[in-house]
Structures are given as C-alpha cells and as structure tokens.
C-alpha positions as CSV (number, residue, x, y, z in Angstrom):
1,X,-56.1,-28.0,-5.0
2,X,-53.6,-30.4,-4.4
3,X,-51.5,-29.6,-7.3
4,X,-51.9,-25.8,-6.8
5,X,-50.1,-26.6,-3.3
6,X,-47.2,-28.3,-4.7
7,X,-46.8,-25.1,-7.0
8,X,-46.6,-22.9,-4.8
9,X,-44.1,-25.2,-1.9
10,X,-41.9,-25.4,-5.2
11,X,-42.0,-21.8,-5.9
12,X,-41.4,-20.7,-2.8
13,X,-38.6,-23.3,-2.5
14,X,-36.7,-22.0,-5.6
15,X,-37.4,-18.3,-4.2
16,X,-35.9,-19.3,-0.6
17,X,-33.2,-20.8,-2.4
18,X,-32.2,-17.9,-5.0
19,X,-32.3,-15.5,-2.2
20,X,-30.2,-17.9,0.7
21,X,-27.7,-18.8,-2.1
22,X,-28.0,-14.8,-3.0
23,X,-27.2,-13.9,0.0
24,X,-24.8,-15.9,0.9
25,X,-22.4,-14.6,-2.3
26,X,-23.3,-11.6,-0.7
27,X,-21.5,-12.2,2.7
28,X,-18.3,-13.8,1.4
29,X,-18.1,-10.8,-0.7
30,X,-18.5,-7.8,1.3
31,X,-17.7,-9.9,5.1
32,X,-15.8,-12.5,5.0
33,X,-15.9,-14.5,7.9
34,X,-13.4,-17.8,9.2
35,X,-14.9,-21.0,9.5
36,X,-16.8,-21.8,12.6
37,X,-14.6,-23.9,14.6
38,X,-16.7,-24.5,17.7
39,X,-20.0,-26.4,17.8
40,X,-22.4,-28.1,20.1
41,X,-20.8,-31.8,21.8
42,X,-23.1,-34.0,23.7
43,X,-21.1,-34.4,26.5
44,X,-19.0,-31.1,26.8
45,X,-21.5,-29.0,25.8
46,X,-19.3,-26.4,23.8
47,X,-16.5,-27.8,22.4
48,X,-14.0,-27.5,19.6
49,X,-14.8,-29.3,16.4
50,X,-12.1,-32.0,15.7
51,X,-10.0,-31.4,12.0
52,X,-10.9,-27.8,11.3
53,X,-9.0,-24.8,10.5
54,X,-9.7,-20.7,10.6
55,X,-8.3,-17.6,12.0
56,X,-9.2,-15.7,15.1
57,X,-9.1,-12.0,15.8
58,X,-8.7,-11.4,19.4
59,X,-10.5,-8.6,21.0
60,X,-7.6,-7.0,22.9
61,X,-6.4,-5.3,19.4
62,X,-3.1,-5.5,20.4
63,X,0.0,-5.8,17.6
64,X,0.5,-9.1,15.8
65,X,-2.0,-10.9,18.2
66,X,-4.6,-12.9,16.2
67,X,-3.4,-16.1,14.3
68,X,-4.5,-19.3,12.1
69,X,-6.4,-21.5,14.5
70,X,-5.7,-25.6,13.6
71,X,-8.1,-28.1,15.8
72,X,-6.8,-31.5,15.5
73,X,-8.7,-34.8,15.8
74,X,-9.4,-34.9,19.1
75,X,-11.2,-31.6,19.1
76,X,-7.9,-29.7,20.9
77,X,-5.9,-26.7,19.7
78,X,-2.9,-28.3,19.4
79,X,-0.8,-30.9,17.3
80,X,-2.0,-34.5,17.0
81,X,-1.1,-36.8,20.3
82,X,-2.3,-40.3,20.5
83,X,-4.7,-41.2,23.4
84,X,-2.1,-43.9,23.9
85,X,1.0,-42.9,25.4
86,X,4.6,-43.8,23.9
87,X,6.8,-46.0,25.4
88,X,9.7,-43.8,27.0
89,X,7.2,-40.6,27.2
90,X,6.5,-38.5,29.9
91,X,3.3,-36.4,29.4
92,X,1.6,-33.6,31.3
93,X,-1.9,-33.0,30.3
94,X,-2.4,-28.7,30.8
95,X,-6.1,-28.0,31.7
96,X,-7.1,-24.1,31.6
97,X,-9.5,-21.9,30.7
98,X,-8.8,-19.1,27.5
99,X,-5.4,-18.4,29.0
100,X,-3.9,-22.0,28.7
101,X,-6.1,-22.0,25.1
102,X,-4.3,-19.2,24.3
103,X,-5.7,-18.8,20.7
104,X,-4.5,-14.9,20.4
105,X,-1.6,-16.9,19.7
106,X,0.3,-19.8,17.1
107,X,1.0,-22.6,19.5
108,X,5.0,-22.0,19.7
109,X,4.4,-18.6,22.2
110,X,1.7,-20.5,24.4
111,X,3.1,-22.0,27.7
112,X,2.4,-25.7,26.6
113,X,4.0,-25.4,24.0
114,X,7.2,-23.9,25.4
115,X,7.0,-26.0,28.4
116,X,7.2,-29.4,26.3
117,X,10.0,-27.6,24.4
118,X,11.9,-26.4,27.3
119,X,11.5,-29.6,28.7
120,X,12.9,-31.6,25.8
121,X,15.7,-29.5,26.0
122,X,16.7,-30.8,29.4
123,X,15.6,-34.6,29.0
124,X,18.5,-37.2,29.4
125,X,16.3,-39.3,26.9
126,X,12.6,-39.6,27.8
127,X,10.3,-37.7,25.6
128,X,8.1,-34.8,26.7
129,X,4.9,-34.7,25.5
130,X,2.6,-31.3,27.2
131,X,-0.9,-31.3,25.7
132,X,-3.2,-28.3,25.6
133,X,-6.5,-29.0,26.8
134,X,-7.5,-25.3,27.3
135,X,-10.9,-23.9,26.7
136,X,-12.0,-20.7,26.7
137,X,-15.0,-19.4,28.9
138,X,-14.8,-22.3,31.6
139,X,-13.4,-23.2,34.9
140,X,-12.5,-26.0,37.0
141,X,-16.4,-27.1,36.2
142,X,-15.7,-27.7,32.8
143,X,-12.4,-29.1,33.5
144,X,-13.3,-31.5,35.9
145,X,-16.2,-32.9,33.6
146,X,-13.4,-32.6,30.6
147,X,-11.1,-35.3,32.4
148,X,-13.6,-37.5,33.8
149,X,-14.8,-38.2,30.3
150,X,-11.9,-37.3,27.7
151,X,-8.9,-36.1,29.3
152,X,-8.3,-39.3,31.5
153,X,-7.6,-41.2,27.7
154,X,-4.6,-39.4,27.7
155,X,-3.0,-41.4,30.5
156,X,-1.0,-38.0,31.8
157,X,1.7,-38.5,34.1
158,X,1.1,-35.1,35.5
159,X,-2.2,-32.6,35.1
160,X,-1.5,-29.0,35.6
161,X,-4.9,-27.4,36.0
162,X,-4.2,-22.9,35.7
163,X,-6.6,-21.6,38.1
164,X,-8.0,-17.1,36.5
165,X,-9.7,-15.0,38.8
166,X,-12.8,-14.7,37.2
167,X,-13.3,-18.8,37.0
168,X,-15.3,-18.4,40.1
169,X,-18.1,-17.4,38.0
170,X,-18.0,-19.6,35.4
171,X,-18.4,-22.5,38.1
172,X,-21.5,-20.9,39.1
173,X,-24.5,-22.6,37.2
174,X,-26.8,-19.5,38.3
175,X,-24.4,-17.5,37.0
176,X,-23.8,-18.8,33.4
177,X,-25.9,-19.3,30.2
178,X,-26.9,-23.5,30.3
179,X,-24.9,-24.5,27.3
180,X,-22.7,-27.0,29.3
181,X,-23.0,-29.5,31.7
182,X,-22.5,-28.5,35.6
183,X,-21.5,-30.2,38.6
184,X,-24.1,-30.0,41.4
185,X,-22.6,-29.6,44.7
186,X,-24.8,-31.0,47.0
187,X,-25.1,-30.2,51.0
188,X,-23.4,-32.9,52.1
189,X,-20.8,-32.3,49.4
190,X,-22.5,-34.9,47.0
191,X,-21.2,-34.6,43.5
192,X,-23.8,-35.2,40.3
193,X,-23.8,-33.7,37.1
194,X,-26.5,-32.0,35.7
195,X,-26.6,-32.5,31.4
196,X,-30.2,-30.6,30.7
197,X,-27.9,-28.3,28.7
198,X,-29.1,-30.7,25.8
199,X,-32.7,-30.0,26.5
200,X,-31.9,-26.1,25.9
201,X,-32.6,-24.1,22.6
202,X,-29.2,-23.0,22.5
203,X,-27.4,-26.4,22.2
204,X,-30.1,-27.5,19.9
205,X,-29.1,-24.6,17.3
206,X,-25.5,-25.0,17.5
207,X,-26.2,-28.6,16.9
208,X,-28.2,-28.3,14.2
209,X,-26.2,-25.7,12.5
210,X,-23.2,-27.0,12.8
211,X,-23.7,-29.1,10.1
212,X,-23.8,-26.0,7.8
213,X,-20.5,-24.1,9.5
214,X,-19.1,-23.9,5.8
215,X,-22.1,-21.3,5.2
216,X,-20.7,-17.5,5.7
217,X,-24.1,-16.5,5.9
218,X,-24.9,-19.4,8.8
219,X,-21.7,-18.6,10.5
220,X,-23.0,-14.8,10.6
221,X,-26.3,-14.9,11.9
222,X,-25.4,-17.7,14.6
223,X,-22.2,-15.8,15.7
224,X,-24.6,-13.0,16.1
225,X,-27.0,-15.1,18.0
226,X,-24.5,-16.3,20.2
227,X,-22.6,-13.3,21.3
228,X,-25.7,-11.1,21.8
229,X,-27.3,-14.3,24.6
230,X,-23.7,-13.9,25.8
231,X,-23.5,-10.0,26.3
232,X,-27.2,-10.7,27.8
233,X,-26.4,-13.0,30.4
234,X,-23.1,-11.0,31.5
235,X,-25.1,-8.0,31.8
236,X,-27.5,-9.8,34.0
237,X,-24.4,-11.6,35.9
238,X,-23.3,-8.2,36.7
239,X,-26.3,-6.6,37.8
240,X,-27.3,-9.4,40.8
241,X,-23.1,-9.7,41.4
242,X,-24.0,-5.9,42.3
243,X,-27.2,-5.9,43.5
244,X,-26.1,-8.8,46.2
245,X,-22.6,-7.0,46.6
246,X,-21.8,-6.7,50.4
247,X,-18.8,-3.6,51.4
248,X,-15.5,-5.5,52.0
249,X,-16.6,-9.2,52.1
250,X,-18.2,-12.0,49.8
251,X,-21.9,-11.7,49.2
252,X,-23.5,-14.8,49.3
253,X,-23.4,-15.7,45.7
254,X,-19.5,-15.6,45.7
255,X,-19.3,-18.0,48.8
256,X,-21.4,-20.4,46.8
257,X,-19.1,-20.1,43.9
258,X,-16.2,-20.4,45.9
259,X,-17.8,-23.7,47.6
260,X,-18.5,-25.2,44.5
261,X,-14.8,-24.4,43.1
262,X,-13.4,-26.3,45.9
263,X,-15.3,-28.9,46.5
264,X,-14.9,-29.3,42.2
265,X,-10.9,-29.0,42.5
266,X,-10.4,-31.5,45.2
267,X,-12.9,-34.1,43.2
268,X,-10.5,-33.0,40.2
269,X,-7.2,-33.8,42.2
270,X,-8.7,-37.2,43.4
271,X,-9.9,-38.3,39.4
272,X,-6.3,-37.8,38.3
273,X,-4.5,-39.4,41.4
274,X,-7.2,-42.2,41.0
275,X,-5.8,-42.7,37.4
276,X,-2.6,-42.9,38.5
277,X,-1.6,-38.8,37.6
278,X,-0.4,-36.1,39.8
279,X,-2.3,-33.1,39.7
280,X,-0.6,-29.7,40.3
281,X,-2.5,-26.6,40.6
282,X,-1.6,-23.2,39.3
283,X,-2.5,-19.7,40.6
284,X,-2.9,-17.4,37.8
285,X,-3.2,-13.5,37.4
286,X,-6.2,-11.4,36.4
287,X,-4.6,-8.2,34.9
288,X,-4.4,-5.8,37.4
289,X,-2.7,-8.1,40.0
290,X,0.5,-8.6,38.1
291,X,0.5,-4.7,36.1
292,X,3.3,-2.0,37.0
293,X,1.5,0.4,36.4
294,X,-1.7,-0.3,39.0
295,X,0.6,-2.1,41.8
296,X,-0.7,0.8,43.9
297,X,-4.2,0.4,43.4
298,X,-3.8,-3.2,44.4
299,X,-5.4,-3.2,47.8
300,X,-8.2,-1.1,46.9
301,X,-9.0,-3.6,44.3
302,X,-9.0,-6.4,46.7
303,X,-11.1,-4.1,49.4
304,X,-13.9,-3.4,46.8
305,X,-13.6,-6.7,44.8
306,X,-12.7,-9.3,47.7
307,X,-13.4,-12.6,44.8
308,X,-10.4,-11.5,43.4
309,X,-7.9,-11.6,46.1
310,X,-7.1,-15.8,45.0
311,X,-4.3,-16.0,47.0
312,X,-6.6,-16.0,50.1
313,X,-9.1,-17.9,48.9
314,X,-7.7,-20.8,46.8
315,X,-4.1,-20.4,47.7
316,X,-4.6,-21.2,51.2
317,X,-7.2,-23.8,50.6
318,X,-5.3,-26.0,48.3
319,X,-2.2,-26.1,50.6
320,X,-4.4,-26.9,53.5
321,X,-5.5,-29.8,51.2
322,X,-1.9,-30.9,50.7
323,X,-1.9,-30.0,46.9
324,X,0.6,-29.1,45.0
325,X,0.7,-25.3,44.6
326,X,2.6,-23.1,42.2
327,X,1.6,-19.5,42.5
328,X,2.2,-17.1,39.3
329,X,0.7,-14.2,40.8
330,X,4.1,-12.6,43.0
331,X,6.4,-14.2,40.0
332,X,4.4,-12.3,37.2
333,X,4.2,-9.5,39.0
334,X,8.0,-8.6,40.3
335,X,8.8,-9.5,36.1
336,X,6.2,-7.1,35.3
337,X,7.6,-4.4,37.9
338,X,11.4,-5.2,37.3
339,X,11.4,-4.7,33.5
340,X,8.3,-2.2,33.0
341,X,6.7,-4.7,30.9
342,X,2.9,-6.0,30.7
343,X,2.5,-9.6,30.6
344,X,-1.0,-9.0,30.1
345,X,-2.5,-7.1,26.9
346,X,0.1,-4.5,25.4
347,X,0.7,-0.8,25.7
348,X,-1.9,0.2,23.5
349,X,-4.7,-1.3,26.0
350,X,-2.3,-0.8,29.3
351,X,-1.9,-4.4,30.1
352,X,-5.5,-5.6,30.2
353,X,-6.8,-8.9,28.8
354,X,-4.9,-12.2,28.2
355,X,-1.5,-12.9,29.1
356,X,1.0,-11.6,26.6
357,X,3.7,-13.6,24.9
358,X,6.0,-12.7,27.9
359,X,3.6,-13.8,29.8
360,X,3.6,-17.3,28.6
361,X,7.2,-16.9,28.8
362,X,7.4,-16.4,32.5
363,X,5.1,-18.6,32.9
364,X,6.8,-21.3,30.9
365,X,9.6,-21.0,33.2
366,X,7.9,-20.6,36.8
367,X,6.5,-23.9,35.6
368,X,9.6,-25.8,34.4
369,X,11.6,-24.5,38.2
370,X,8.6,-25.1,39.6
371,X,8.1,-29.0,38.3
372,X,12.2,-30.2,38.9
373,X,12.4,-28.3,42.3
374,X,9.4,-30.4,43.8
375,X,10.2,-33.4,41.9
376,X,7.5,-33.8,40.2
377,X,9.3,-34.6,37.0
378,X,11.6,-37.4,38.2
379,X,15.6,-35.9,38.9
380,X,17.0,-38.6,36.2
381,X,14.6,-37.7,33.3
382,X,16.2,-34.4,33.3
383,X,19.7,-32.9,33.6
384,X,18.9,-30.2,35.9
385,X,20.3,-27.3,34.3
C-alpha cells in the first residue's frame, strides 16, 4: 500500500511538473510579461524589491510614456545613495505617492531627478543629493510609517512630502485593501500602528510567491490575482463613498479621512524636525484642477466633489500649523492655461492621469523658487540665479 502511494505522489509530481514547466514555455512565448518588481515587506507592507530590473506600461496610453524600471538596493526607484550622507552634501529626501514615483517615466524627466540637477547647477560647491522615495497607491499613511522606519537613515536635510487629491482615501484604513500597515488615530489623537496586514492572505501570497517572480507563469496569475482584489475593493470604495455622499459637504467618511490625514502630517512634520530635517509640504493637482480645457467646470467639481477642493482643506490647515507650504495647484494651472498645454496625461486622453513630463518640469522649478525664496536651502550653498 505504502509503495503504491509513493507511485502515485511521484507520478503526479512529474505530471504537475511537465505541465507547470509546459505551461510556463507557453506564457513566455505567446505573453511575455516583465519581471515582478514589487513584493510583500514585513514592515511596509508593499514595497519595491531592492536590485531588480523590468519595464512598465502605464495605463494612460499616452506617446512614449512607459520605460525600463531599475530598483536599486534599498528597494527605491532611483540611483544608488548611501544611508550615510557625504561630507559637503546637502540632501532632500522627496516622499510622494505614484506621482513623485513617477515610473511612466526614466528618472531624468521626474521632478527629483531634475530638482537635484537644477540644483547642482546653482551650487557654489556643496553637493545636491534629491532621493526618490515615491510609492505608488499610498499617502501620507504610508509615508509617515516609510520615515519612521527607513527614510529617517537617510539623514535628509530637508523632506518634501507631495500631497494628490485622492490620498485622502488611501489614509483611510476602511477604505483600502489591508496589505500595509496603518496608523490608528485614536480620540484623543493617540498615534499606534496597526501591522495585522501580515496576518492577511494577501501578504502571505505575495510573500510566498515572491520567491518565484522569475516565473512568467507566477507573475501572471498573481498579477491577475492582485488587480482583480484591487478593482474589487475600488468598486466597493465607490459605492459606500456614494451611498454616504451628502449634497455640497463631506459625508462622514471623508471627515474621518481628512482627520486622520492631519493628525498623520503633523506627526510626519514632528519625526523629521525631531531628526534634525525640515519638512516642506507640497500641494499637488488632480487632473481636472490644473486642465485648460475644464477650468470652467472647476466649481462644479468642487460643489459635487467637496474632498477635492485641497486648497481648503489641507492648504489652510498646514499654514495654520506654521508648515511650510508650497502650492502647485494655481502654478500648474496658469502654465497649463497660458500655453494650451496638459501637464497631466496628453491629448489623446485630454489631460487625465499622472503628471506629464511638463508637469514635472513646472514642478521642478516651483520647487527650486520655491526652496531659495524661503531659505530653506541656505543663500551661500547656492548662487541665486
């Protein structure tokens, strides 16, 4: 008996076998798919994984978007920087969601990457060093967790954190898939985070599968996985963000997301100044604030979609908190309006999606005025011009 059990395991493991490694010449074949390049990480949850290389389509199909993606060893997409700061180095550590990630894009037409360019242009000696610490799908949660237990090795001088519309909702833990950890904002504006994303079946299978990410046929059905939970939970997002919707005002969902974001940005602000940092925080645009061709439609959006209008909410609230405050929104928008040109998306999707590459050049530059006007990059590191 025993030996008629052994048979039939082997049998049926040299069948499995044939038809995984069958299948999988199948796949690279007829689709071939990049390497996986973002895995399960037991204390961000969803994170690059450090030293690997593939290419990413982006879904706004717009001309010559979509690029090589390189991850270097510290799990950012960006060139290698030391945790350890040069001597004679000044360094500004960029936090963001998928617009500071940027990965439509190589790294020379992303804002960090211009910015530390731009800025070496100017030094009177000290070097520049602007690291990207972007990640797509998050927001100041994320961020805030990112710093307190990776970003702070990076010993920033200054932390520019880009602040997207839709990040309220991606600070929301009742609003999001549990793949990451979450801060917990308590009533008394107690701050604990909550890591039972480990716990969850989700983490588990990235984490166990991303040990076979050089498998087309692995990299398939996971990627399939994945974005079908994801489509799920925004479909579910959207129906209680409507059923709970109230005409011309925040329903009580939003006002918890937008508690949570503050309370999380000013705990953010105080991490970096505690480690000896300045934090600056950036207001940027969702689409159809900063797009020519929908100025008009502007206050209607605002009326109907009241989150949106950041300039209220978080513009106000971080200058009553005496942060400083850089506001893309009017800058983007008078570029956009002045030359006829979308700084998000491209003609052939009417400006929607990420910013374009004059959008990270407009920013690049709002940033730079922005960073010697206040002072916030010392008047003798830089000539001024």
């Amino acid at each position: 008996m025993r030996k008629k059990f052994i048979k039939l395991f082997l049998n049926l493991l040299i069948i499995g076998t044939i038809t995984f490694i069958a299948l999988e010449v199948m796949v690279r074949i007829v689709l071939p798919s990049p390497t996986n390049f973002v895995g399960a990480h037991p204390t961000l949850g969803i994170a690059f994984i450090p030293n690997t290389q593939s290419y990413f389509n982006p879904r706004e199909n717009c001309p010559n978007w979509g690029t090589p993606v390189s991850i270097n060893s510290h799990g950012l997409k960006d060139i290698e920087y030391t945790y350890e700061k040069p001597e004679n180095t000044f360094r500004i550590l960029t936090l963001g969601d998928s617009y500071t990630e940027a990965i439509q894009f190589g790294d020379e037409i992303t804002y960090p990457t211009l910015l530390e360019e731009q800025l070496n242009s100017l030094s009177n000696g000290t070097q520049f060093e602007v690291i990207n610490a972007g990640r797509s799908g998050t927001g100041v949660n994320w961020q805030y967790i990112y710093y307190i237990r990776e970003g702070y090795k990076y010993d920033a001088d200054l932390v520019l954190g880009l602040f997207i519309p839709n990040d309220f909702y991606d600070n929301h833990p009742d609003l999001n898939l549990n793949r990451q950890p979450y801060v917990i904002v308590a009533d008394d504006g107690t701050l604990t985070i909550d890591d039972s994303f480990r716990d969850t079946w989700m983490y588990q299978m990235r984490y166990w599968t991303d040990g076979l990410r050089g498998s087309a046929l692995i990299n398939r059905i996971t990627a399939a996985i994945n974005w079908r939970i994801i489509q799920a939970n925004n479909r579910l997002k959207n129906e209680r963000l409507q059923s709970e919707r109230v005409p011309n005002a925040l329903s009580k969902i939003e006002k918890e997301a937008v508690m949570i974001t503050q309370n999380i940005t000013i705990a953010l602000s105080d991490a970096i100044e505690n480690n000896g940092g300045q934090f600056v925080f950036i207001l940027g645009s969702g689409s159809i604030q900063v797009n020519f061709n929908q100025q008009s439609t502007l206050d209607e959006y605002y009326e109907t979609s009241p989150l949106m209008n950041t300039e209220e909410i978080m513009g106000t609230f971080v200058q009553s908190e005496g942060m400083n405050y850089l506001n893309l929104i009017p800058l983007l928008s008078q570029y956009s309006v002045d030359n006829e040109v979308y700084v998000h998306g491209c003609e052939e999707n009417n400006g929607s999606g990420h910013w374009s590459p004059a959008g990270h050049e407009v920013t690049t530059q709002a940033i730079v005025d922005y960073l010697i006007e206040e002072a916030l990059i010392p008047n003798e590191l830089v000539t001024g011009e």
